[in-house]
C-alpha positions in Angstrom: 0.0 0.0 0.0 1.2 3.4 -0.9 1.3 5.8 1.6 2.9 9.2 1.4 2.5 11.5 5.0 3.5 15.4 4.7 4.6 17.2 7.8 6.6 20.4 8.7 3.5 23.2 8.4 2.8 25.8 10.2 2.3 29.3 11.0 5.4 32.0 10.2 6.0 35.2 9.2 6.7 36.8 5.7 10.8 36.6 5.1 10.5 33.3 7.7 11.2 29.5 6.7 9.8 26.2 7.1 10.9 22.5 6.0 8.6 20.2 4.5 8.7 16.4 5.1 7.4 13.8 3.0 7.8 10.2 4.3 6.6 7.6 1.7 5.9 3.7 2.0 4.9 1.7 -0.1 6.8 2.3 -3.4 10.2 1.7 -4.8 11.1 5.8 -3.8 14.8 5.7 -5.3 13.8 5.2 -8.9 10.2 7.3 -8.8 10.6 11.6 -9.4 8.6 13.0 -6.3 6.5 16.5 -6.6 5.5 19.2 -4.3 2.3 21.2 -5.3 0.2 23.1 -3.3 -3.0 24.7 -3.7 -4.3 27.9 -1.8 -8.0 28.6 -1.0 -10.4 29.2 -4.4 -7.8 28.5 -6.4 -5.9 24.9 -8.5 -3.3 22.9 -7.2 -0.2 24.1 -8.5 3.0 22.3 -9.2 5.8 23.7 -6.9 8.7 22.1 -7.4 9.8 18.7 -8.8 12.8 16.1 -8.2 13.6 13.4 -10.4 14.9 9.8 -9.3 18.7 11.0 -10.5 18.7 14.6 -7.8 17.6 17.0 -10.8 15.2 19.6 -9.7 12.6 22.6 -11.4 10.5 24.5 -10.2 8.1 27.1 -10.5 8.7 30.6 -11.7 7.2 31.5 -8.5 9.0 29.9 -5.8 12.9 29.9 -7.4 15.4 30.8 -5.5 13.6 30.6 -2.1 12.2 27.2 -2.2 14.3 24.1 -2.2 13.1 20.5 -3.3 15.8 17.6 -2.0 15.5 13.5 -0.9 17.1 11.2 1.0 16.7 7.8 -0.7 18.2 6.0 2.5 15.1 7.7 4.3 12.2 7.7 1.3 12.0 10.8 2.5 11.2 13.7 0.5 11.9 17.8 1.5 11.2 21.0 0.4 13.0 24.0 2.3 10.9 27.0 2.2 12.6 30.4 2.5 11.1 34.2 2.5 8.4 33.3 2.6 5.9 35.5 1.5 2.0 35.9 2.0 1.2 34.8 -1.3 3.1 30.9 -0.3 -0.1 30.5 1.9 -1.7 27.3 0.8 -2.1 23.3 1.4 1.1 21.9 0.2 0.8 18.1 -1.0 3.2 15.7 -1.5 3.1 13.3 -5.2 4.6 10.1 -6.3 3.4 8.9 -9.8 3.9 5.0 -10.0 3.6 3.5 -13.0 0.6 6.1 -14.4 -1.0 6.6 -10.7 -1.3 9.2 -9.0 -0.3 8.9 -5.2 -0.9 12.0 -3.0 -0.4 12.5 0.9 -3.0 14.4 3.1 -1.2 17.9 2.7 0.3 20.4 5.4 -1.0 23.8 6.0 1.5 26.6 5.3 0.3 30.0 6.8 2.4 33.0 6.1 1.3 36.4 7.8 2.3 39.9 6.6 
């Protein structure tokens, strides 16, 4: 059973940080690319930032240079390191694995950011 649990939300400030986690089970993570979207109230998800099975990253236009997408393969573990953060980052952020044409998603952490 595929399982992939988000954690590391919360509540900051604009210009503040936070670390998302995303522990997975379930799949084979080393050789599957692993996403970050999010998706703010009223409006899609969004694809943040992806990394692929061999450490190459992209992301969106939006988030570069303050967000960083990473893994741990020994861990199945998959990060994104949020930095200045600004009001507009304010949204459910969800963790994806797609495995051979499936979609996997977690349950999402809130990410608050106050002005």
């Amino acid at each position: 059973q595929v399982q992939l649990v988000e954690s590391g939300g919360g509540s900051v400030q604009a210009g503040g940080s936070l670390r998302l986690f995303c522990a997975t089970s379930g799949i084979i993570f080393s050789i599957n690319a692993m996403r970050w979207y999010r998706q703010a109230p009223g409006k899609q998800r969004e694809l943040v930032a992806v990394i692929t099975s061999g450490g190459s990253t992209n992301y969106a236009d939006s988030v570069k240079g303050r967000f960083t997408i990473s893994r741990d393969n020994a861990k199945n573990t998959v990060y994104l390191q949020m930095n200045s953060l600004k009001p507009e980052d304010t949204a459910v952020y969800y963790c994806n694995a797609a495995v051979l044409g499936v979609d996997y998603w977690g349950q999402g952490t809130q990410v608050t950011v106050s002005s």
